[in-house]
matplotlib code that plots the C-alpha trace (Angstrom):
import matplotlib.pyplot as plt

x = [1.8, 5.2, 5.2, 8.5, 10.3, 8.7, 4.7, 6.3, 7.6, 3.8, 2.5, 3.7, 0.8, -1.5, -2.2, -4.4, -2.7, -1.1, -4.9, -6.0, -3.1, -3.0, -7.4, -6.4, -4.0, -5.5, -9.0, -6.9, -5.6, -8.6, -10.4, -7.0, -6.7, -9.8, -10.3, -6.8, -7.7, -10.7, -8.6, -6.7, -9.5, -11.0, -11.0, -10.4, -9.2, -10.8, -8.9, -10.2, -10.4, -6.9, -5.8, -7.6, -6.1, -2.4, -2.1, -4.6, -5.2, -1.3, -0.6, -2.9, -1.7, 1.5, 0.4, -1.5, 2.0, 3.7, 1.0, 1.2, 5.0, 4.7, 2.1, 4.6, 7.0, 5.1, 3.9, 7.6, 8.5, 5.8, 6.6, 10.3, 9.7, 7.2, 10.1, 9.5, 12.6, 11.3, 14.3, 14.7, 12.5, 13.9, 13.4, 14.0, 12.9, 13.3, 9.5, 6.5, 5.2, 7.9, 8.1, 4.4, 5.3, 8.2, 6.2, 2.7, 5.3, 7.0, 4.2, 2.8, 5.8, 5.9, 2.3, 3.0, 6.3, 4.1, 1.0, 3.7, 5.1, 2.4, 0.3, 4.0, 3.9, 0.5, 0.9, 4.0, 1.8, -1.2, 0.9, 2.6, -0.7, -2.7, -6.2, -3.9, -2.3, -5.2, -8.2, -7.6, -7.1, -9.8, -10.7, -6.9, -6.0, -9.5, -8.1, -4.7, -6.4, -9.4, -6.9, -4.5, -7.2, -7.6, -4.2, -2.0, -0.5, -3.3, -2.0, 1.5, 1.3, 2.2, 4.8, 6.6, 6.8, 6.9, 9.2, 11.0, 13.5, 15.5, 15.3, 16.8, 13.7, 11.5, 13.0, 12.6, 8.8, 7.3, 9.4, 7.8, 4.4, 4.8, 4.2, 1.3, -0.5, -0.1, -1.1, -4.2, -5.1, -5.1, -6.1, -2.5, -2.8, -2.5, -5.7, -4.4, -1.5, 1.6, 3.6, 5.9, 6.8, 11.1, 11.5, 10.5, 13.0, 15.0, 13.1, 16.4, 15.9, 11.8, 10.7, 13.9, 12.8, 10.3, 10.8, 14.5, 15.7, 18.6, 16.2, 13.9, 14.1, 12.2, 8.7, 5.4, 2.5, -0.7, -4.1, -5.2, -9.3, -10.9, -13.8, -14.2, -16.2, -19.2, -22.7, -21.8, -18.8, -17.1, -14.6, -11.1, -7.9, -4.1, -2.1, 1.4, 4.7, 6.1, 10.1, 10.6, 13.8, 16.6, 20.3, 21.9, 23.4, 23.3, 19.6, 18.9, 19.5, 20.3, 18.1, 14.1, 12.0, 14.6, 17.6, 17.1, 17.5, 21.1, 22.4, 24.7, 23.7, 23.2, 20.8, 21.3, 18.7, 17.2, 13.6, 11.4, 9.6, 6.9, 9.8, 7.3, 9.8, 13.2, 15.6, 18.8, 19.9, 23.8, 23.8, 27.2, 27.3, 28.7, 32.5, 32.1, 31.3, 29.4, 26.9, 24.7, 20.9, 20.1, 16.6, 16.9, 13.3, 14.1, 17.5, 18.8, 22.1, 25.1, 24.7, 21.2, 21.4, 24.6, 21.6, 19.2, 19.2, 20.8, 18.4, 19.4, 16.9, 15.0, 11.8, 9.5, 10.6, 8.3, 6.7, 5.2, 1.7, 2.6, -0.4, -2.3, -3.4, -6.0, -6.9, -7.9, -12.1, -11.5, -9.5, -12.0, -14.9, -13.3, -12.1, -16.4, -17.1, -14.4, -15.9, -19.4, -20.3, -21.6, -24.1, -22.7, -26.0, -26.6, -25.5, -22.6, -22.6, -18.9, -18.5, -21.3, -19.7, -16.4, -18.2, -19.6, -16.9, -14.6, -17.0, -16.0, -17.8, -17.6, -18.1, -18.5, -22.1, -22.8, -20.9, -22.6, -26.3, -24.9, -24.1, -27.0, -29.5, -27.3, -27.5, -30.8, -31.5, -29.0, -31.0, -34.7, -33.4, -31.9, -32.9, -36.4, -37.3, -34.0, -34.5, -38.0, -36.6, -33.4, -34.3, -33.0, -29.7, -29.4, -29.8, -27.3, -24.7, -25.6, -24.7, -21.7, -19.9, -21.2, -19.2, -16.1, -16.2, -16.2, -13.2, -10.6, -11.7, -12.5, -13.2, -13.0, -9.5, -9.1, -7.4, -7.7, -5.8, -4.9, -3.6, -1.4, -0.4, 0.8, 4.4, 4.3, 3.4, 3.1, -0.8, -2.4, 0.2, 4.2, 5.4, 8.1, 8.7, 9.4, 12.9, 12.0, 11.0, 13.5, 14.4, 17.1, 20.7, 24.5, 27.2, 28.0, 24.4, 23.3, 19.3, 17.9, 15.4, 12.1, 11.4, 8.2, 9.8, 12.6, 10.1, 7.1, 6.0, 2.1, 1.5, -2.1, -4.9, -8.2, -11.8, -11.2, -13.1, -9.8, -7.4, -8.3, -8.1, -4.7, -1.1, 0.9, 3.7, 5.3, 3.6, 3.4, 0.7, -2.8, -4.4, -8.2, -9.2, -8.2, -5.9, -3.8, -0.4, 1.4, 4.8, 5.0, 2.1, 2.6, -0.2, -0.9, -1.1, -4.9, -5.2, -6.0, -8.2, -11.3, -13.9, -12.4, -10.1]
y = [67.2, 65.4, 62.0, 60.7, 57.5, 54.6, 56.5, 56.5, 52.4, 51.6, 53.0, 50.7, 48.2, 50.7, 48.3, 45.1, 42.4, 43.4, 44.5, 40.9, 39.0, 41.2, 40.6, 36.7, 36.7, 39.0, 36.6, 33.5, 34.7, 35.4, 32.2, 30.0, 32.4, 31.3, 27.8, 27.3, 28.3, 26.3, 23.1, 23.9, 23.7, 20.9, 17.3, 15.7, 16.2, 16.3, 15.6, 18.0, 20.7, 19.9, 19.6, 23.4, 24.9, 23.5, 23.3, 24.9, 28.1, 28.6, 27.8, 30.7, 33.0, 32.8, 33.0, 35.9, 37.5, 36.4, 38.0, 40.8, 41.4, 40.1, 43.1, 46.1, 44.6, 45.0, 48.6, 49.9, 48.1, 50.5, 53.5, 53.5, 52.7, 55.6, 57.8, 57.9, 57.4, 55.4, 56.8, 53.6, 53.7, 55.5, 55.3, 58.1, 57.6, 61.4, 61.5, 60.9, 59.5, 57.2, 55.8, 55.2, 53.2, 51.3, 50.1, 49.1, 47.0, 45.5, 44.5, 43.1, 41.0, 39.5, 38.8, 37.4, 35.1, 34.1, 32.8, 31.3, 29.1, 27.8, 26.9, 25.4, 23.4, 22.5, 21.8, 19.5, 17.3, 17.5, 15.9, 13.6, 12.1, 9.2, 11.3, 12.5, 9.4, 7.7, 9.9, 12.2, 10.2, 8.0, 5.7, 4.9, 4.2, 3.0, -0.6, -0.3, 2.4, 0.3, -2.8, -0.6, 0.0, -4.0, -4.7, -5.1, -1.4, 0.7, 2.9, 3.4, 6.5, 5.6, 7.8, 5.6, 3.2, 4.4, 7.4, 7.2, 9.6, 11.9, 14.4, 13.1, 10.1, 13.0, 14.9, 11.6, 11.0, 14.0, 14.2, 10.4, 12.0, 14.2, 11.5, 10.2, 13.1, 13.6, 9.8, 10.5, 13.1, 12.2, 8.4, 6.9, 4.8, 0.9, -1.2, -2.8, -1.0, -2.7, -4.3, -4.8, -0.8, -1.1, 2.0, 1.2, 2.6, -0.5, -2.7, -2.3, 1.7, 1.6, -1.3, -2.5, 0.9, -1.0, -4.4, -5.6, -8.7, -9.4, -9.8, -12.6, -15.6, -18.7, -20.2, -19.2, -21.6, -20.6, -22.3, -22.8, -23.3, -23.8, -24.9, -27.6, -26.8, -29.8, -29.5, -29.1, -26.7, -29.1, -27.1, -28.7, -26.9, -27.6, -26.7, -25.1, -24.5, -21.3, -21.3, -17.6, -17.6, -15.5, -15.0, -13.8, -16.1, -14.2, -14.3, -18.2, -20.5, -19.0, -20.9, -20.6, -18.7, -15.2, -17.2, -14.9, -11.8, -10.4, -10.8, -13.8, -14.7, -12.6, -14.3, -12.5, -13.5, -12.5, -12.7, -11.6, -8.5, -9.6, -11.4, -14.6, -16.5, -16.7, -19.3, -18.0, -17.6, -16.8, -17.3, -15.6, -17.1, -16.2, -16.9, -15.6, -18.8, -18.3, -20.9, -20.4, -22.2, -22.5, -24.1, -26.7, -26.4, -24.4, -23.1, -19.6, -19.3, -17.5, -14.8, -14.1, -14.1, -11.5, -9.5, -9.4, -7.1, -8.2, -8.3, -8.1, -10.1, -8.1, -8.3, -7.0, -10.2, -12.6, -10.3, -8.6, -7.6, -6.0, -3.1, -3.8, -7.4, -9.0, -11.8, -14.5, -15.4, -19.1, -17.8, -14.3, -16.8, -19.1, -15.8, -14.8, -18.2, -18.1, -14.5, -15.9, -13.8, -16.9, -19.3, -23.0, -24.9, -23.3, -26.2, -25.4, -22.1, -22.0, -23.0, -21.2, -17.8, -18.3, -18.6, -16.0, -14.1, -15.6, -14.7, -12.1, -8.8, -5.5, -3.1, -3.6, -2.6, -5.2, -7.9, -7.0, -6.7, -10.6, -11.7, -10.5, -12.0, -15.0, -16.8, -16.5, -18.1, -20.9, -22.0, -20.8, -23.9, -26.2, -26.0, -24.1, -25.7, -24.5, -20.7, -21.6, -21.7, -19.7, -16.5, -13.9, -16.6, -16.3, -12.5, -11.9, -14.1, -12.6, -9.1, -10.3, -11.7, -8.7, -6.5, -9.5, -8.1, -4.8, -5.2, -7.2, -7.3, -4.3, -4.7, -1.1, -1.4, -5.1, -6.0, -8.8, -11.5, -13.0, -10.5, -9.4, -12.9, -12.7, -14.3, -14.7, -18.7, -21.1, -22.0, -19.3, -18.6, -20.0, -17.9, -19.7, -22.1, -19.7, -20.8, -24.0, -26.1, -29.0, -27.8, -25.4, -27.0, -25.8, -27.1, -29.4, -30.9, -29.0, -28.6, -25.4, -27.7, -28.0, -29.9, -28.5, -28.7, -26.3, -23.6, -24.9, -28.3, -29.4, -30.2, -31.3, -31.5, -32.7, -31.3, -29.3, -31.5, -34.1, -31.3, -30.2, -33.5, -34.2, -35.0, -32.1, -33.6, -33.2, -35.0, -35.3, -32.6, -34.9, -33.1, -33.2, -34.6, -38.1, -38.5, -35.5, -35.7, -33.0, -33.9, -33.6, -31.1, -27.4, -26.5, -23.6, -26.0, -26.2, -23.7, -20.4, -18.8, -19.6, -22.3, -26.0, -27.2]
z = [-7.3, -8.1, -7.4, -6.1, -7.1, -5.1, -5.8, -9.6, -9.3, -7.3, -10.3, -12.3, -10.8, -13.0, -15.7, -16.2, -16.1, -12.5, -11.8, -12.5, -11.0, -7.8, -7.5, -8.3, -4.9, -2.7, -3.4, -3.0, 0.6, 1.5, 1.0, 2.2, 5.4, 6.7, 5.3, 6.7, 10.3, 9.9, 9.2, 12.0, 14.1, 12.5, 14.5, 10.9, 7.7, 4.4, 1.1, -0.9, 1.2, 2.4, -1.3, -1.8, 1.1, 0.9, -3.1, -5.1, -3.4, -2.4, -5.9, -7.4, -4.7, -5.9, -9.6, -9.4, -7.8, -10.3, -12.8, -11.3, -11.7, -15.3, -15.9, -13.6, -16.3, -19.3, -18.2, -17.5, -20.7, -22.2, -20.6, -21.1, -24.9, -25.4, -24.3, -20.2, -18.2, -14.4, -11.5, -9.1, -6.1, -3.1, 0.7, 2.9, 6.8, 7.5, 5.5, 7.4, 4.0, 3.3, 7.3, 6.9, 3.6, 5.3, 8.5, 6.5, 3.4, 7.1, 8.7, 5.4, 4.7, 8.4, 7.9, 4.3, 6.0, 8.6, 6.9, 4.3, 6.8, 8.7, 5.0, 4.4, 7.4, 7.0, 3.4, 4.3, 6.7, 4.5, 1.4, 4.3, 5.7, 4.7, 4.3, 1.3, -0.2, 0.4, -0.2, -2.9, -6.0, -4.6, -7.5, -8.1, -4.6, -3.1, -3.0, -1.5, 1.2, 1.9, 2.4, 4.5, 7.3, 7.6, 7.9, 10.9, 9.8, 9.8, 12.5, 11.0, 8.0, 4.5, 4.6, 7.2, 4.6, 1.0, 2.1, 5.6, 7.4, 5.3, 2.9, -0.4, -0.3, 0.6, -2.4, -4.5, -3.8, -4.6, -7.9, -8.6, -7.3, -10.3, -12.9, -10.9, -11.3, -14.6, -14.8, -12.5, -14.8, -18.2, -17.1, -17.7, -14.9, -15.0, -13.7, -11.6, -10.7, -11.0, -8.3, -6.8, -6.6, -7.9, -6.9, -3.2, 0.1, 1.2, 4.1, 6.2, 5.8, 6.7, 8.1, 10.3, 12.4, 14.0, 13.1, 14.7, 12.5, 14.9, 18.2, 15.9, 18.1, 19.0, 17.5, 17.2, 18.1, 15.6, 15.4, 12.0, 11.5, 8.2, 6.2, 4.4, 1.1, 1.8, 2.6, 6.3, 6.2, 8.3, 10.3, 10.3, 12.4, 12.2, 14.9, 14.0, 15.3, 13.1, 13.3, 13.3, 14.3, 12.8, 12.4, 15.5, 17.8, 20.7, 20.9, 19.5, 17.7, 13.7, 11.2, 11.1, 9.0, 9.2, 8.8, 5.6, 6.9, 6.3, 9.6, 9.6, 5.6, 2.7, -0.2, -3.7, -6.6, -9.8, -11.1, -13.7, -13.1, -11.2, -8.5, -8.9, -10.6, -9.4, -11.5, -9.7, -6.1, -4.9, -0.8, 0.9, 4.1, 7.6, 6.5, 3.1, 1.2, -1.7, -3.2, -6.5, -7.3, -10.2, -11.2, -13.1, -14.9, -18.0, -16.4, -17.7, -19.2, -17.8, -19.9, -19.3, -15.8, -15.8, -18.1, -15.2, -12.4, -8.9, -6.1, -2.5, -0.3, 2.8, 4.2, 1.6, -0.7, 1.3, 3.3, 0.2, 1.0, 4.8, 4.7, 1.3, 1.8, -0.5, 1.2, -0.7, -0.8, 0.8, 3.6, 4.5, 4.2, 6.8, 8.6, 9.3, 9.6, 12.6, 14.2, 13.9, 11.1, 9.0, 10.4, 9.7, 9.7, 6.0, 3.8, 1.8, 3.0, 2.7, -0.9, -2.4, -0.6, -2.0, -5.1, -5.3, -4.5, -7.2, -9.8, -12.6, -12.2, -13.8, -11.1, -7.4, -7.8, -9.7, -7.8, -4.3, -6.0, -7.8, -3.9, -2.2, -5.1, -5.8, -1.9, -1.4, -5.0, -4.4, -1.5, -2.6, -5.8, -3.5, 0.0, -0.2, 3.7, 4.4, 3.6, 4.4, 8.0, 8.4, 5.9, 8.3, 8.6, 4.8, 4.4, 7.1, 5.2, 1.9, 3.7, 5.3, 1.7, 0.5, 2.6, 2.1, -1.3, -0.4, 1.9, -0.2, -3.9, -6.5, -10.1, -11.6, -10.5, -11.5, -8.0, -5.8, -4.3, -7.9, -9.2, -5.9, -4.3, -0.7, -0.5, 3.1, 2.9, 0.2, -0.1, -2.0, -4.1, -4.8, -2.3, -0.2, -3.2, -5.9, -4.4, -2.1, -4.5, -4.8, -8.1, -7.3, -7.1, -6.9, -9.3, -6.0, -6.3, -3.1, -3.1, -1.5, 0.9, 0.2, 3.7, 5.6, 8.7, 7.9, 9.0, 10.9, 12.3, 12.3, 16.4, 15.5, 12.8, 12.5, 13.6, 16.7, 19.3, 18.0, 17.8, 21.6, 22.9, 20.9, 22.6, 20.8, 18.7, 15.9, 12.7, 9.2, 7.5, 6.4, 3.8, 5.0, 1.3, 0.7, -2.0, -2.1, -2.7, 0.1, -0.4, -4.2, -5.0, -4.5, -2.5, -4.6, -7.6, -6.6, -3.7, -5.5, -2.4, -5.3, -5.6, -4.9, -2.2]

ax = plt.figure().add_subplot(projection="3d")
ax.plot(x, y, z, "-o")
ax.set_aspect("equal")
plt.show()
């Protein structure tokens, strides 16, 4: 029998390479097909299934198509070299064989176009979710997705963030994604990874969505409680007046905390690459006045400033640690001391936990077996009637530092609350006076304040039985240790969230 022109092109699938790649995609199909209804279906998401469904199997799918073609190529290559001439393939309706052809290669590419943009669709939320930013490379992102779900935006997607509206930043993260997964790969990555991320969407484009700079108004009242580090873990409070604030007259007063924020001032400033160290600040303000800081410890020269890049100030410069906060081992300790987590009648409880906390471990394995052996011995040496007494009290602490560490602190990935200090203050780290420090001046002698009341006022301090009691007004800070210096000392110059004050 004569075969005609398209039965003569189909044949062309007779070879095996096309054998292989078409047994490669109609095997990937049908495992995606089903996994992918599956998903559907599915109350939650898993990584790796999501990563097989909407990447792997798609991307082998399409492979063995493409293998396929390669192999029709490569056979009509053959033929037509060994002296066979292929006609082009032809399509005639008026034959019952050819309309049956026509329908079934229809109804297979609307089934093909249709399975191809819902995995698409899937695929675009998959690589859009946080199961996938935060899941699939587990070891590299375990500490920025384990600190996400304990921050104040756990709800909001990572992609709100790190991407935002828009195609071009869409277009720009997955091209970035690229060289992450070749660093995932072949173990390129940096432990721990380096911040802050340069290449990060503009706060005004990502976090101003939610977050409305010109409506900032007024003060916030906070109650501060702490442990002391003494045998009784004496608790001490300060009561504060925050001066949010902001820069729009309409709705307050402009000055506070967001006097910052590019509404009625713009701050300019350069900074090493970490943005701990800032020797240089231009402010332009409201009429267009400009003013330049420049530190005066170890001051850079003209030239080397016009060297290093021009940074405008937004919300991401203080408030640099908005979803993965490490919170430093003093202040979680407090934090369960606070919620009732930690019994205060175990002496030095506080100290000894924030201790152990500090403490340089290899793996998290070893630092939580470390914990859980290391409280129990401190008080078996120390205060043997005490554990004597209160064992279950001591086990239950042990478990809940345990899981402090857990939380905010992991070793493979040498990341904690030293390595990525929280700007948003001044105690744990320079935050606030990497530019408030006194030191900064104009050519006109101006001084960029370093005044604690320019952004909050202490109401009342002291134990809380005082502080309840206390007539709110404003006061001078009293460190609870006698002898500190508050107005010259940086607090961070002993407050390191470690052992200590």
């Amino acid at each position: 029998m004569n075969e005609t022109p398209t039965t003569k092109f189909l044949s062309l699938l007779r070879n095996p390479v096309s054998y292989l790649g078409l047994s490669v995609t109609v095997l990937s199909a049908g495992l995606g097909i089903p996994l992918m209804l599956l998903d559907m279906l599915s109350a939650s998401g898993n990584a790796y299934l999501g990563m097989m469904i909407y990447m792997v199997l798609p991307g082998t799918g399409v492979g063995g198509a493409a293998l396929a073609g390669m192999g029709m190529w490569w056979e009509h290559y053959r033929r037509t070299h060994g002296g066979q001439t292929l006609p082009l393939p032809r399509l005639d309706l008026n034959d019952a064989r050819d309309r049956v052809i026509a329908v079934g290669a229809l109804a297979l590419a609307v089934v093909v176009a249709a399975t191809l943009s819902v995995a698409g669709y899937r695929a675009y939320h998959f690589t859009e979710s946080v199961t996938f930013c935060g899941k699939l490379c587990h070891e590299v992102m375990k500490p920025e997705h384990t600190a996400y779900q304990y921050s104040a935006h756990a709800r909001v997607p990572c992609v709100s963030c790190h991407v935002g509206e828009g195609a071009g930043w869409f277009v720009r993260s997955k091209l970035s994604g690229l060289y992450q997964v070749y660093s995932v790969t072949f173990n390129k990555f940096s432990r721990p990874i380096k911040t802050p991320v340069h290449s990060l969407r503009p706060a005004q484009d990502t976090c101003e969505k939610c977050h409305w700079p010109a409506k900032f108004f007024g003060g916030l009242q906070k109650v501060f409680t702490h442990r002391i580090s003494d045998e009784k873990n004496s608790p001490w409070q300060v009561q504060m007046l925050l001066k949010v604030g902001g820069g729009d007259p309409e709705t307050g007063a402009a000055g506070g905390i967001h006097w910052h924020m590019n509404i009625k001032n713009k701050v300019y400033y350069v900074s090493d690459e970490s943005r701990e160290v800032i020797p240089w600040v231009r402010l332009v303000g409201p009429d267009g006045k400009v003013t330049e800081y420049t530190t005066t410890e170890d001051p850079p020269k003209p030239e080397e400033i016009a060297k290093m890049p021009l940074r405008l100030m937004d919300c991401v410069d203080c408030h640099n640690r908005p979803s993965h906060v490490y919170k430093p081992a003093d202040r979680v300790v407090d934090g369960a001391f606070e919620l009732g987590q930690l019994d205060p009648s175990l002496p030095f409880l506080k100290r000894e936990s924030v201790r152990l906390l500090a403490a340089s471990y290899a793996t998290q394995t070893e630092a939580l077996a470390a914990i859980r052996k290391g409280l129990p011995e401190f008080y078996a040496k120390n205060y043997p009637k005490v554990l004597e007494a209160k064992r279950p009290a001591v086990d239950a602490a042990a478990e809940t530092v345990a899981r402090l560490f857990s939380s905010y602190i992991f070793p493979e990935m040498k990341t904690d609350w030293r390595v990525h200090p929280n700007h948003a203050g001044h105690r744990d780290s320079d935050g606030c006076y990497r530019c408030h420090d006194g030191l900064h001046k104009s050519a006109d002698g101006a001084v960029v304040t370093k005044s604690c009341d320019a952004c909050h006022s202490v109401l009342a301090q002291g134990p809380p039985q005082d502080v309840a009691r206390a007539r709110l007004a404003t006061q001078q800070f009293k460190h609870p240790v006698e002898g500190v210096d508050v107005v010259e000392m940086k607090c961070s110059m002993c407050h390191n969230g470690a052992p200590g004050l």
